[in-house]
C-alpha positions in Angstrom: -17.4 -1.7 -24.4 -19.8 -4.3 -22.5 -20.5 -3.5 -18.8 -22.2 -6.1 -16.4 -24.7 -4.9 -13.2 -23.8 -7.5 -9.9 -27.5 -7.8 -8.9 -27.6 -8.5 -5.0 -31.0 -9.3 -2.5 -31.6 -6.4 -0.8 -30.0 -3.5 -4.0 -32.6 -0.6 -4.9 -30.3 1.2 -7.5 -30.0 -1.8 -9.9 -32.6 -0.4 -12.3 -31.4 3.2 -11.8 -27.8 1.7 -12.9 -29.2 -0.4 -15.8 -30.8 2.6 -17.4 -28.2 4.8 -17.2 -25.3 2.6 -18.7 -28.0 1.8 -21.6 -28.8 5.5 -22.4 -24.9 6.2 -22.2 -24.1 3.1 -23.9 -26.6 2.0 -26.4 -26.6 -1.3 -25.3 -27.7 -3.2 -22.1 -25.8 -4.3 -19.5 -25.8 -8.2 -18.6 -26.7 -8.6 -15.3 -25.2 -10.8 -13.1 -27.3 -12.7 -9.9 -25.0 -12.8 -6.6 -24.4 -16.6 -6.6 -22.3 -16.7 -10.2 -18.6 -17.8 -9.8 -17.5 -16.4 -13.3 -18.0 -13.2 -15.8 -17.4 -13.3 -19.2 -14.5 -12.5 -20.7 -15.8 -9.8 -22.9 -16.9 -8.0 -20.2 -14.8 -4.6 -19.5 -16.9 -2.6 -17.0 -18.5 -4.2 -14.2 -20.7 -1.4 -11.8 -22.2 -2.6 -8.1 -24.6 -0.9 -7.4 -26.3 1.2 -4.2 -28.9 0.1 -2.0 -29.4 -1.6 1.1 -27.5 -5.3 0.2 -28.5 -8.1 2.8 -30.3 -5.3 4.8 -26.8 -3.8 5.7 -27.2 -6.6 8.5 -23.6 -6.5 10.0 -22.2 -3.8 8.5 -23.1 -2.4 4.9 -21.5 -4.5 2.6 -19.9 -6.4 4.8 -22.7 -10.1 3.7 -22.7 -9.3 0.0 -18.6 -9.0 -0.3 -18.8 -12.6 0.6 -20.6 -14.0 -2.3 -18.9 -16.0 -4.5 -19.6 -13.1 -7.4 -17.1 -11.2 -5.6 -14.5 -13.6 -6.5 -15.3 -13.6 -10.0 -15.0 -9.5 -9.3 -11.9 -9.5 -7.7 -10.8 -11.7 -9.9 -11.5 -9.4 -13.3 -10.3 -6.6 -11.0 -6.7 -7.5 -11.0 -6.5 -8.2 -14.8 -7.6 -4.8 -15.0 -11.3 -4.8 -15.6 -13.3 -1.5 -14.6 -15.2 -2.1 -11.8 -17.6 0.9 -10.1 -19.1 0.6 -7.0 -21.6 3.3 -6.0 -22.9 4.3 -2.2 -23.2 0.3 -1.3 -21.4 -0.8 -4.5 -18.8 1.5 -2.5 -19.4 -0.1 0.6 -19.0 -3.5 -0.7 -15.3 -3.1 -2.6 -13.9 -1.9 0.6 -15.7 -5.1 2.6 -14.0 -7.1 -0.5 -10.3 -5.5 0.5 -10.4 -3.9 -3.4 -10.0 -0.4 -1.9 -8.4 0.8 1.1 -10.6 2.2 4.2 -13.6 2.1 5.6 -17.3 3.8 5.3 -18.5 4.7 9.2 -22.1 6.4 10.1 -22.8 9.7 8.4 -21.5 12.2 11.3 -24.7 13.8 11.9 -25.9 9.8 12.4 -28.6 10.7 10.4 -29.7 9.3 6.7 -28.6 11.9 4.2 -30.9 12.5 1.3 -30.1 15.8 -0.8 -27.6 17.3 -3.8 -23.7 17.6 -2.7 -21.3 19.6 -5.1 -18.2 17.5 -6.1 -14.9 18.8 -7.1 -13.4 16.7 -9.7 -9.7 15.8 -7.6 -7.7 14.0 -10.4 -9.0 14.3 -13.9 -6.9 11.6 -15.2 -8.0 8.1 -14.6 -10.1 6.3 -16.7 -13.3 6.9 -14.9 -12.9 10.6 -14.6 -11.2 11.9 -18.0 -14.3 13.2 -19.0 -14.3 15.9 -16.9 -11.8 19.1 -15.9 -9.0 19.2 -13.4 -11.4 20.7 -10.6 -14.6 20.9 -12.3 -17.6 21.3 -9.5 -20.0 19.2 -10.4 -24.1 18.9 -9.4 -24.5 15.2 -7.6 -27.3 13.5 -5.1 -26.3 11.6 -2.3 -28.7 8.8 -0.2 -26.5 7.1 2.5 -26.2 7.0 6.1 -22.7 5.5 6.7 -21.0 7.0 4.0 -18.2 8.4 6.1 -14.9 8.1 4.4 -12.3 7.2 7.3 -8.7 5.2 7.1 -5.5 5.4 9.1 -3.3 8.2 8.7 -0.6 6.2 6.9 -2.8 4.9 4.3 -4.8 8.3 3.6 -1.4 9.9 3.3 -0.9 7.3 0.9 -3.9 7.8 -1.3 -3.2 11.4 -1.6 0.5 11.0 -2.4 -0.5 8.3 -5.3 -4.0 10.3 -6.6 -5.9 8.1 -6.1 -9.1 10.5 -4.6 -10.7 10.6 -7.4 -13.9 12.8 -6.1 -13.9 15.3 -3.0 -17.1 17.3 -1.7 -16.7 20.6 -2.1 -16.6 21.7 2.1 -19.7 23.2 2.6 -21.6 20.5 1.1 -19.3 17.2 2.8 -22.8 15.0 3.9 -21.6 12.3 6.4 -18.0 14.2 7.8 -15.5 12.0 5.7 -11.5 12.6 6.3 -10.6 15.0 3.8 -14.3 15.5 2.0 -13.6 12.4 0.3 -16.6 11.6 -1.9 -14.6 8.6 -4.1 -11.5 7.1 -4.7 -9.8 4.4 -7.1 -7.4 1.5 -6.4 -3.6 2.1 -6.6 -4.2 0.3 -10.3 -6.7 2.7 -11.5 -9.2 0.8 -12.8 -11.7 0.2 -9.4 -13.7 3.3 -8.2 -16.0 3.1 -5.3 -18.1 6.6 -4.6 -20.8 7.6 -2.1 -22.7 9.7 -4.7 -25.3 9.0 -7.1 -23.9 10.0 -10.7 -26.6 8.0 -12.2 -29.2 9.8 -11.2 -28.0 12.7 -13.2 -27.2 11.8 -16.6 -30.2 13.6 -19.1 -32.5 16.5 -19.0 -35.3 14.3 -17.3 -33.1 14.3 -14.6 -32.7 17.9 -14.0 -28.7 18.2 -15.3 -26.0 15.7 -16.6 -23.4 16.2 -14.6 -22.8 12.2 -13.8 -22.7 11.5 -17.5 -18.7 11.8 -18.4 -18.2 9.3 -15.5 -19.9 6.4 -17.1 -18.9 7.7 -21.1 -15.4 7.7 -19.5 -15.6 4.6 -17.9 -17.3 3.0 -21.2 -14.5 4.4 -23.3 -16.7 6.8 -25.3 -13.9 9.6 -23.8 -10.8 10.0 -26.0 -8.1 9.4 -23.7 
């Protein structure tokens, strides 16, 4: 499966992203500069990743969802593409309207730097089947508006549908988000946008693995 990185002024994960998806993968991912109106067709994964896009001038995300690569997203989105967004990546999809919800300052209104524990909250989609129903999972966070919030009627909606995909485990919820969600996926099933860093814990080097199912999932190296 061939992934592409969106590459944005102001991203600091981009490299981070580009290695992982070529150890997982084998290959390289194409990169993609902000100001391209089209992707490839072969392309089946396309990952934004985190950082600090446009300086987070605004609100994070809010600059970089309005470049014309994230019509050519949106548009490979809803003929059912992958598409990942991590901590900004995140940030961004819900500034594009491809998730539902919001991402406010960290309750503590402080930078979080450190490892979370993730539960694994549905074990079935395609970024996720990898892993157990309710496997905890090692994961670092670096974020300081990475708290999850969204009106009742839609939050009762992504629980009724499944669509958190990834919850902090209680004692370890960094920024205060509604329900200790840590990522969810579009009602489709095929965009994910999460606060955590699975990339940064794929191999041995890294001190554990536990982000690597996510992207041999979402490549399609996981038997579904």
């Amino acid at each position: 499966m061939k992934a592409a990185v969106i590459l944005l002024p102001g991203l600091n994960r981009d490299r981070d992203m580009i290695a992982a998806l070529t150890h997982v993968s084998g290959q390289a991912p194409l990169t993609i500069w902000q100001t391209e109106t089209s992707i490839p067709d072969d392309i089946e994964l396309i990952v934004i990743p985190g950082g600090f896009s446009y300086g987070d001038y605004l609100r994070c995300g809010a600059i970089a969802a309005r470049m014309p690569v994230m019509q050519a997203v949106r548009e490979k989105a809803e003929k059912g593409t992958r598409v990942i967004g991590v901590c900004n990546g995140f940030q961004i999809l819900l500034e594009a309207g491809l998730l539902p919800g919001a991402l406010m300052r960290n309750a503590s209104l402080k930078f979080v730097c450190r490892e979370v524990r993730l539960e694994v909250a549905n074990a079935s989609t395609v970024f996720t089947r990898g892993y157990t129903q309710g496997q905890i999972l090692r994961c670092p966070v670096a974020h300081h508006d990475g708290n999850y919030f969204t009106d009742a009627d839609t939050l009762a909606d992504l629980e009724a549908n499944n669509q958190v995909a990834f919850r902090y485990t209680a004692e370890t919820n960094p920024n205060g988000s509604l329900n200790n969600i840590a990522g969810i996926v579009n009602r489709a099933g095929n965009v994910l946008g999460m606060m955590p860093h699975p990339e940064n814990l794929i191999e041995a080097a890294h001190g554990g693995s536990d982000g690597r199912a996510l992207f041999e999932s979402a490549l399609g190296l996981v038997d579904a």
